[in-house]
N, C-alpha and C positions, 0 to 999 in steps of 0.2 A: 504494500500500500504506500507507504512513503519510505521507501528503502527498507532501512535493517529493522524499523520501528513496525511490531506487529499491534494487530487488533488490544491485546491484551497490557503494552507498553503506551498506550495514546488512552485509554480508560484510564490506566493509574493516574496519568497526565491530567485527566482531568478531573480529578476528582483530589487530586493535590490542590489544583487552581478553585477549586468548589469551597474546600476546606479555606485556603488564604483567602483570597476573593469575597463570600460569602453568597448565597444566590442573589442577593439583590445587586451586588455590582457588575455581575455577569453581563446584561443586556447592558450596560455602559463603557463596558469593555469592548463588547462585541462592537459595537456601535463607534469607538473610536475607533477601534484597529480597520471598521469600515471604511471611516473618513481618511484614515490615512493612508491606505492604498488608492483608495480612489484621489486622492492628493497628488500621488506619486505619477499615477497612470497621468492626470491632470499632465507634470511639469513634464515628463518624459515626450509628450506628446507635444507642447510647446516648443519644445528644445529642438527638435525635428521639424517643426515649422519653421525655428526662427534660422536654423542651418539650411533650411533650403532655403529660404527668401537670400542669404546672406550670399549662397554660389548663385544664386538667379544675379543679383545684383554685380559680382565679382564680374559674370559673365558678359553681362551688360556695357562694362566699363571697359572691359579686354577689348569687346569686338570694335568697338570704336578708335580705338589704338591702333587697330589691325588695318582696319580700312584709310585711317591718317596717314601709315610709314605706307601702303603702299601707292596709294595719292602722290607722294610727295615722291618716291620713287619713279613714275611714272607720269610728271609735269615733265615738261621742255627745260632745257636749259637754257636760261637768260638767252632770246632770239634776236634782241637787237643785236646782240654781241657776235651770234653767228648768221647776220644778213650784212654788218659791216667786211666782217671776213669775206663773205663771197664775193660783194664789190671791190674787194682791193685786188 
């Protein structure tokens, strides 16, 4: 069931936490340890948002880069310069 922990070892378990606990803080327990996975699941799921908005944007910024060097590769070189040359 949950590894080495049988049927008989997860009763003891609870019934240790019955004893400390007492049955009225159980559903208060249950109830936090709720909220805080659902917290967890919450941030985990944020974090994954905010990484992908984060390479959307990266990408964003690269492609425009990409398309400047080769613009600037692919202009003319200064043409008054070489229409003098071919008149002389």
């Amino acid at each position: 069931m949950f590894g080495s922990l049988g049927f008989t070892e997860l009763i003891l378990i609870l019934v240790i936490v019955l004893i400390i606990f007492g049955a009225g803080k159980l559903p208060q327990l249950g109830e936090g340890l709720g909220k805080a996975i659902k917290g967890f699941k919450k941030s985990v799921h944020e974090a994954d948002q905010i990484e992908a908005e984060a390479q959307a944007a990266q990408q964003q910024a690269a492609a425009p880069q990409a398309i400047t060097a080769a613009q600037v590769q692919a202009a003319p070189v200064d043409q008054p310069a070489a229409q003098q040359a071919t008149r002389a």
